[in-house]
C-alpha positions in Angstrom: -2.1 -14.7 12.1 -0.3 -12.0 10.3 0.4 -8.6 11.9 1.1 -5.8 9.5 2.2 -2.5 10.3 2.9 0.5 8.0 5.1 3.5 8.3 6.1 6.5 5.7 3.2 8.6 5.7 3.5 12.2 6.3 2.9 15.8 4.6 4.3 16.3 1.2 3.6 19.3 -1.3 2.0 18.3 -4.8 4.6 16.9 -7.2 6.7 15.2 -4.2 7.3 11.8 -2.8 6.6 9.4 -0.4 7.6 5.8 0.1 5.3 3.7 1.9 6.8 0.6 4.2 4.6 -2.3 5.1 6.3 -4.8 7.5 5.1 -8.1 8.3 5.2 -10.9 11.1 3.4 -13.8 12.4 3.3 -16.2 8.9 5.2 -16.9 6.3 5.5 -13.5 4.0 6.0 -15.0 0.7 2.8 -17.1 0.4 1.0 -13.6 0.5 -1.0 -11.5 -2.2 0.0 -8.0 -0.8 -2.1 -4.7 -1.3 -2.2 -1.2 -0.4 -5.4 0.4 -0.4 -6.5 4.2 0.7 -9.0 5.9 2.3 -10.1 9.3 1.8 -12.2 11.5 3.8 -15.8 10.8 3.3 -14.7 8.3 0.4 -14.5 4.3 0.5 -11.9 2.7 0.9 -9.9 1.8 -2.5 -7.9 -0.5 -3.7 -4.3 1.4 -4.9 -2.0 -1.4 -6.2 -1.4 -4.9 -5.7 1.6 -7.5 -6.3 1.0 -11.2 -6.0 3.1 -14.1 -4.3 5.0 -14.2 -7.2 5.9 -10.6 -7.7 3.0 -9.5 -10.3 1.5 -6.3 -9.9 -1.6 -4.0 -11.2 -2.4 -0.6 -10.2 -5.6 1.6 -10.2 -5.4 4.0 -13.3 -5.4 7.2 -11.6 -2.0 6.2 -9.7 -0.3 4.1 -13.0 3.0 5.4 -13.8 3.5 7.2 -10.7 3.5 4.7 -8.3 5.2 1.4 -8.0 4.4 -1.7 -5.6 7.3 -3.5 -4.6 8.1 -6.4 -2.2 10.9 -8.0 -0.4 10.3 -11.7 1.0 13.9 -11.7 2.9 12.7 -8.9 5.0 8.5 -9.6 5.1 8.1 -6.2 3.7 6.3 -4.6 0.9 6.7 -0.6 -0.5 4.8 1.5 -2.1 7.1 4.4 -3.8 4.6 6.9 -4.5 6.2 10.4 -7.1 4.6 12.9 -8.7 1.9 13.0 -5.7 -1.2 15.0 -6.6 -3.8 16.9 -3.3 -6.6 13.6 -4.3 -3.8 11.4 -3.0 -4.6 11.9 0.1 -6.0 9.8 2.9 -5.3 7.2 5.2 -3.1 4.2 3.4 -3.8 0.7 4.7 -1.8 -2.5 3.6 -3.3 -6.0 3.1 -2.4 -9.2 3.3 -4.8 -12.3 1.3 -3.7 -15.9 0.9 -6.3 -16.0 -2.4 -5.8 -13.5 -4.5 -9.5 -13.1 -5.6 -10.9 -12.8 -2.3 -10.9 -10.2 0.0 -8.2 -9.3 2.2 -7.1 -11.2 5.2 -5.4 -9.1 7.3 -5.1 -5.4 7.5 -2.6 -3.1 8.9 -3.4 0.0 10.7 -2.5 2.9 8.4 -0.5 5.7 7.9 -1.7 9.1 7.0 -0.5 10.7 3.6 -1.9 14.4 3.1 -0.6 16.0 -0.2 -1.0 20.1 0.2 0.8 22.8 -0.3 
């Protein structure tokens, strides 16, 4: 079992910044594929970015060069620094946990609200 909570969401105006904290407990970190996906209102849920066990990333195009994925196995956490943050950022951001990196996740965390507005 792996228990995942997030933290850093919050209100920020368009062209700010937020930096998303995942922390996990329960198994070992490391062997994890990590994700962070969003939810906006009325919308599906979607995958944001991704970094694998061994520290390899991809991003959805609409977010590429603003946001980076980022992990640290010593402290079972994983970031998401999110700049230049645009109003269709918003939603609900959930992080993921997956032992196989094609399937879907394992474990889920239990969000944190970014809303993007001025």
């Amino acid at each position: 079992q792996v228990q995942l909570v997030e933290s850093g969401g919050g209100l920020v105006q368009p062209g700010g910044s937020l930096r998303l904290s995942c922390v996990a407990s329960g198994s070992i970190f490391s062997i994890y594929h990590m994700g962070w996906y969003r939810q906006a209102p009325g919308k599906q849920r979607e995958l944001v970015a991704h970094i694998t066990s061994g520290g390899n990333t991809n991003y959805r195009d609409s977010v590429k060069g603003r946001f980076t994925i980022s992990r640290d196995n010593a402290r079972n956490t994983v970031h998401l620094q999110m700049n230049s943050l645009k109003p269709e950022d918003t939603g609900v951001y959930y992080c993921c946990a997956k032992k196989v990196v094609v399937s879907p996740c394992d474990y889920w965390g239990q969000g944190t609200h970014v809303t993007v507005s001025s």
